[in-house]
Every structure is written in C-alpha cells, then in structure tokens.
N, C-alpha and C positions, 0 to 999 in steps of 0.2 A: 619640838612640839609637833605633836602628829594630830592633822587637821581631818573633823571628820562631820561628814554627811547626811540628814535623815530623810531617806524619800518613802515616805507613807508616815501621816502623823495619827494612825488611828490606837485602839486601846493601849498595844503591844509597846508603842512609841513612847510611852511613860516613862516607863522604865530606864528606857536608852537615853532618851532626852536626862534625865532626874543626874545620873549619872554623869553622862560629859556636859549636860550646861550648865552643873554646880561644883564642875570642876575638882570632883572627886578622883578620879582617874589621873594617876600622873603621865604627864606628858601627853594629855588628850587633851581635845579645846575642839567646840562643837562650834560651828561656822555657818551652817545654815540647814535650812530645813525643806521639805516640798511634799507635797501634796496634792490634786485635784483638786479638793474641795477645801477652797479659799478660807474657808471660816475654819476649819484646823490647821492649815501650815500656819493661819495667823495668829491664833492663840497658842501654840507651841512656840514658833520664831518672837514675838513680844513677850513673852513670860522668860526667854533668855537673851533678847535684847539682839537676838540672828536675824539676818537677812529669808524672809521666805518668798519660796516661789510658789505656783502650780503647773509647771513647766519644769521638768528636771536636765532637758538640755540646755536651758538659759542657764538655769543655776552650776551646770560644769561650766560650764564657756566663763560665768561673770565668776567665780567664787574660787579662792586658793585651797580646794582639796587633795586630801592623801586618801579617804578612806570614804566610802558609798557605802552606810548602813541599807538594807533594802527591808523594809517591814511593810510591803504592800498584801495583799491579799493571797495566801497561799499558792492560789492558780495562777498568780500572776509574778510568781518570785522570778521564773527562769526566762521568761520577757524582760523582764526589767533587766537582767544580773545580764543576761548577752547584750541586751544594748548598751549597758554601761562600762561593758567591758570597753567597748573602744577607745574609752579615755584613758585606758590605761589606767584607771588607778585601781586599788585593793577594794576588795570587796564584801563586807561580812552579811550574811542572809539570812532570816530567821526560821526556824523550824516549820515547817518540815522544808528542805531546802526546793523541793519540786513534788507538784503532785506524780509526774509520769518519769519512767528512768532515762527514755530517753531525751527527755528534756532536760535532767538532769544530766545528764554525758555531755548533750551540749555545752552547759552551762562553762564545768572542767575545762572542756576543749575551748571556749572565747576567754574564758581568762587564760590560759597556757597560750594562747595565739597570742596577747594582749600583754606578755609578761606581768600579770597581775596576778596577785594570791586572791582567793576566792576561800572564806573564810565561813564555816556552819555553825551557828548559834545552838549549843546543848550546854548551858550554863549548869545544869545540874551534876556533870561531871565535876565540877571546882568545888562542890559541896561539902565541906569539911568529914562527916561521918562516909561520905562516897570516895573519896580520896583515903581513909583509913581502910577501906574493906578493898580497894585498887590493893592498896600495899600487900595486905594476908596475903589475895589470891597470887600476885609476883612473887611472893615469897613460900610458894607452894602450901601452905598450913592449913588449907582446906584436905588434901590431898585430893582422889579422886573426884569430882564430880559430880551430886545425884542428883542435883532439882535447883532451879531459880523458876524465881514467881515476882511476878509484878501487880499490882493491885492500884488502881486508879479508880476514886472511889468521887467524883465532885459533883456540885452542884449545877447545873446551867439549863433557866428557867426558858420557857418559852420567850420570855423579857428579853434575854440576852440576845438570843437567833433572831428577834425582831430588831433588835440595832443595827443590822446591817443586812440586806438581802441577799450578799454574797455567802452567808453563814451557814451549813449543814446541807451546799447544795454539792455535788460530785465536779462541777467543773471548776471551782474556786479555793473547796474548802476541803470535803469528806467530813467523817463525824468523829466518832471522841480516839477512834483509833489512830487518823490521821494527822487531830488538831492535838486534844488535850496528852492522848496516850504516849505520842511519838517519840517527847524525851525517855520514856521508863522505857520503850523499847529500846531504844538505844543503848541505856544502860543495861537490860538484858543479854544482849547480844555483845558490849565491850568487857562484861564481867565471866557471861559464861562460854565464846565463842564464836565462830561459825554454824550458823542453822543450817541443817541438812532437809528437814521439813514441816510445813505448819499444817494444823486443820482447825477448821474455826465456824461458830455459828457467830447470827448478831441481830437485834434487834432493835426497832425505833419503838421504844416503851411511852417516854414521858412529854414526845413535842413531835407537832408539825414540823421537819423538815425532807428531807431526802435521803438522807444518809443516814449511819446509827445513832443510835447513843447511848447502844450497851452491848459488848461482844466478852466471851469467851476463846479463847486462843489456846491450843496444846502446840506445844514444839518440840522438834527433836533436835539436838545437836549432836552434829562431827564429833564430837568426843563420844557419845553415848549416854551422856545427860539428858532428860526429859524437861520442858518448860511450860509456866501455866500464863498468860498474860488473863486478867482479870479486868475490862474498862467499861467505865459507867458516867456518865453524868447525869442518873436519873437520880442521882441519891438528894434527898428531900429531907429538912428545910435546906442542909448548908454543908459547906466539903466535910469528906470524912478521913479520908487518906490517899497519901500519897505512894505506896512503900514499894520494896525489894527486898526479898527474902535468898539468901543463896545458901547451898544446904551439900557437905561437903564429906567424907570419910572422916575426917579428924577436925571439924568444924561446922557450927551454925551461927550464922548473920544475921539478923535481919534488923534494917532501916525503914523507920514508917515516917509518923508524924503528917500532914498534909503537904510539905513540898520536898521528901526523901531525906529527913534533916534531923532524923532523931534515931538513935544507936539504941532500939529496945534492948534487942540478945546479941551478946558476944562471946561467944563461947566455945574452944579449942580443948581439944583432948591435949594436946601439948602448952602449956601454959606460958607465957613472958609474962615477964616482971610490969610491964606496961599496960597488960591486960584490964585489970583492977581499975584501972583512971580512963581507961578508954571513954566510957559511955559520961560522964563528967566533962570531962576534958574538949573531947571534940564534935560533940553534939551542940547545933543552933539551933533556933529559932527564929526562922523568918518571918515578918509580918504577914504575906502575903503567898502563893502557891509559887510566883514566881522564882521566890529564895532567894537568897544572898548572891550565886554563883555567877552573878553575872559582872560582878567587880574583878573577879580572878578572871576569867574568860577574857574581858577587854583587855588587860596584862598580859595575858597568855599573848592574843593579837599583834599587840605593839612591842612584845618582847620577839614575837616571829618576822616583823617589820623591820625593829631597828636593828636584830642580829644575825638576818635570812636563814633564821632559821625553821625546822618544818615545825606546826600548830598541831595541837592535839586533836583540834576538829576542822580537816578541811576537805577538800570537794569529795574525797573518795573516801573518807571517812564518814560524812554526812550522809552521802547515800547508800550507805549500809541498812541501817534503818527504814530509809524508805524502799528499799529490796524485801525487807523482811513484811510490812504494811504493806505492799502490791500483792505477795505472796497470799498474803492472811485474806486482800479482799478478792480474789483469786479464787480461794477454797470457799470462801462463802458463796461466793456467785455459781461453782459446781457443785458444789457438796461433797468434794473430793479432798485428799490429802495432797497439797499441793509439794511437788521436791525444786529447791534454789539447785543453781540457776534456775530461771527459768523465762520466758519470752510471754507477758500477760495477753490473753484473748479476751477474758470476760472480765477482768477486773473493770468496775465503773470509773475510778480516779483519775479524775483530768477532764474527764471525759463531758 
C-alpha cells in the first residue's frame, strides 16, 4: 500500500481526494491532507476521516507518507516540490508543473538530489480516445505530418477569478494558456513533435484579470508540420470544447467533446479491420472537463513506484509544455516569432 499526501485542498483537490479517499485506486490510501486555510484541510481531512494540517512540515514529520500530491497555486508548485523534496519522498505536481523554466530545472534537480521521483499531472494523456490516436501516430498510419490543432473553448466567469485572488494574476497563475490550455499543449506537442517556433496574439476579452483569456497561437514543428493552438475561456453561457485535431498524408483524427474524450473522425486512407468500432468502442464521457484520465495516471504512478520504472509524465517530460507556453507568452509580449530553445526576457510568467 502506497501512502499518499494532499498539500493544497482548494478546487483541483477534488478530484485527487475523491479518488484515493474512496479508495478507488489500488494500492493507494490517502493519509492526510494540508492546507493554510484551516476551514479546507478540515473539510477535505473529515469528509475522509485523515488527519489535517496547515503546516505541511508537521504533517511529514507526524504522518507515514510515500507520496506528496502538491495542488497549491500554480506560482507556488516549485516552492513547495523543492522543499518537499528533502524528505525524500515522491512527488506528483499538478499542471502546469511551474510557472518559470528555471524554476522548473530546479524542481528535477531537488528531487534527483533527494532520490525521489518527481511526477507531472496531464491526466489527459490516459484518455481512452488519446491513447487510440498515440497508437496510429507509433504505428506510422498518418504518414507525413501536416497540421494539429488544439481548440480549448470554456467557460470561466468573472465568479470563478473572484474565488481566489491568486487567479489570472502573472505571478501565481497566467491565463487560459497557462491554466486551462496547458494539458491540450501538451498533448500537441507529445502527438506532433518538437516545436521549432511559435507566434501568437492574445486578448483579455470577458474579465477583470491580468493575464489572457483568449489567444491564438501558430506553430511550426522540427518535422515541417504547421500547428494552430485555439484558447478561450470567454465562451458564454458554458464549455464548449475541448478538442485535438491531427491531420496527416494518409490520415484524419480528430477528438473533441469538452474534456478530449470523444472520437468524432477516424479516418485512414489505409483501412484495419478495427477501424469501424474505433469511435463506439473507445470514446468516453466524462462528467466533468477534468475526465476520467486521472484513475490511469495515479496507476501509471504507482506502477513507476513499485517497479522503478520511468513514468509517462515526469519532470522533463512535464516541462516541455511549459517550454512551448513561455515561448507563446514570449512572442506575445514582442510580437515576434519566437524559435525554442530559447532564454525568456519579456515573457510575464512567474513574474
């Protein structure tokens, strides 16, 4: 049994809690909780019968953990995950793993110092229709390359950024490219490649905050493929999608639906017999934007725990994505086409 930790019980912490304190997860058992603010680690820790803190070095020192979930406030993920690191134990972080890269490099380097695995929440990967379109592209049936497109289409009211004053501000949070958009990048970038360059506008349409909440992004990729990221949370009254389009010589993909979960077109110039039941078969429906993928993700985890082996998503796979999102706020902030590598001067993120 692999014992695990939640330090931040705010919206994100639903989820994770729901999961290992009803003991869906085999071989996970959730042990205690922490927070700052006393009135959420207590209503998360009493609703699963855990021990909470508002102190999270009391809660290493008093409590038998294996695993430090960190669901604090974006700006604050790579604070936490280096100081945690000193207990040695594993570490899983949620999206986006750090606002800046080199905060992120640090992070890698205290858990490598700390022999701890340091582990990046993109549950969307484990997506049953996102795991189908993994396989095509490994098994070449796209052939060449021409286009992926991402489209992140949601809802989030002035109401929502008013729940927390760390929301849509540049040194905690960023805006829908950072917060909401950053798994479909990911998934852009783990389906079509290495980005060779981004250019991007972006706009605060529908709310008081600081940062966006609606950009346009072009991409190029090292192979020669061109990319469109599409993100919005101005869309009104309520989400509208979620999707990824990949667009290929001898194939078209595309997965929509509001949390990347549904197999609209499937379609290969070279045909398998398995074709036909694809969109039937391994298309979900998740209740919520979140999606299902985060049951297969914790498995993934604790199957990299108890067999040391490497995780599909870990520190230098996590920070891919947020390479390609400094990039994008990069080109915005000069109005330049920005080329990866690169060393950010005007990007705001973190900041």
């Amino acid at each position: 049994m692999i014992n695990f930790a939640l330090v931040g019980c705010g919206r994100i912490a639903k989820k994770h809690s729901e999961l290992l304190g009803n003991k869906l997860i085999p071989n996970a058992k959730l042990v205690s909780v922490c927070d700052i603010d006393l009135e959420k680690a207590k209503l998360v820790g009493e609703r699963y019968n855990v021990p909470y803190y508002t102190d999270m070095d009391k809660m290493m020192e008093n409590e038998n953990i294996d695993v430090v979930v960190v669901l604090t406030e974006s700006g604050n993920h790579a604070k936490h995950t280096i100081h945690l690191a000193k207990y040695g134990k594993h570490i899983i972080v949620e999206k986006p793993m750090a606002l800046r890269l080199e905060d992120a490099d640090e992070m890698i380097k205290a858990c490598s110092e700390n022999n701890c695995k340091l582990f990046v929440v993109k549950q969307n990967r484990f997506n049953l229709p996102v795991i189908q379109l993994r396989k095509a592209l490994e098994k070449g049936r796209f052939g060449k390359l021409v286009m992926g497109t991402v489209r992140v289409r949601w809802c989030r009211n002035q109401e929502y950024y008013n729940q927390d004053k760390w929301r849509g501000t540049w040194s905690l949070d960023g805006g829908v490219l950072a917060n909401q958009a950053s798994h479909h990048v990911d998934l852009l970038q783990w389906m079509m490649g290495e980005v060779e360059s981004v250019y991007a506008k972006s706009n605060t349409a529908l709310v008081n905050i600081e940062a966006e909440d609606t950009a346009v992004v072009i991409l190029k990729f090292r192979n020669g493929a061109l990319g469109i990221i599409e993100a919005t949370t101005a869309v009104r009254p309520k989400d509208l999608e979620g999707s990824i389009s990949i667009l290929g010589e001898k194939g078209t993909v595309e997965i929509g639906g509001f949390a990347v979960n549904e197999i609209v077109h499937w379609n290969f110039v070279e045909k398998e017999i398995q074709d036909d039941e694809v969109k039937e078969k391994f298309s979900v429906n998740p209740p919520n934007v979140y999606g299902f993928g985060h049951l297969e993700y914790y498995n993934d985890v604790i199957n990299s725990i108890l067999n040391n082996t490497k995780s599909l998503i870990d520190g230098f796979e996590g920070k891919k994505s947020l390479e390609i999102i400094s990039a994008i706020y990069e080109s915005i902030e000069t109005g330049k086409e920005v080329f990866l590598k690169f060393h950010p001067q005007k990007c705001k993120l973190g900041i």
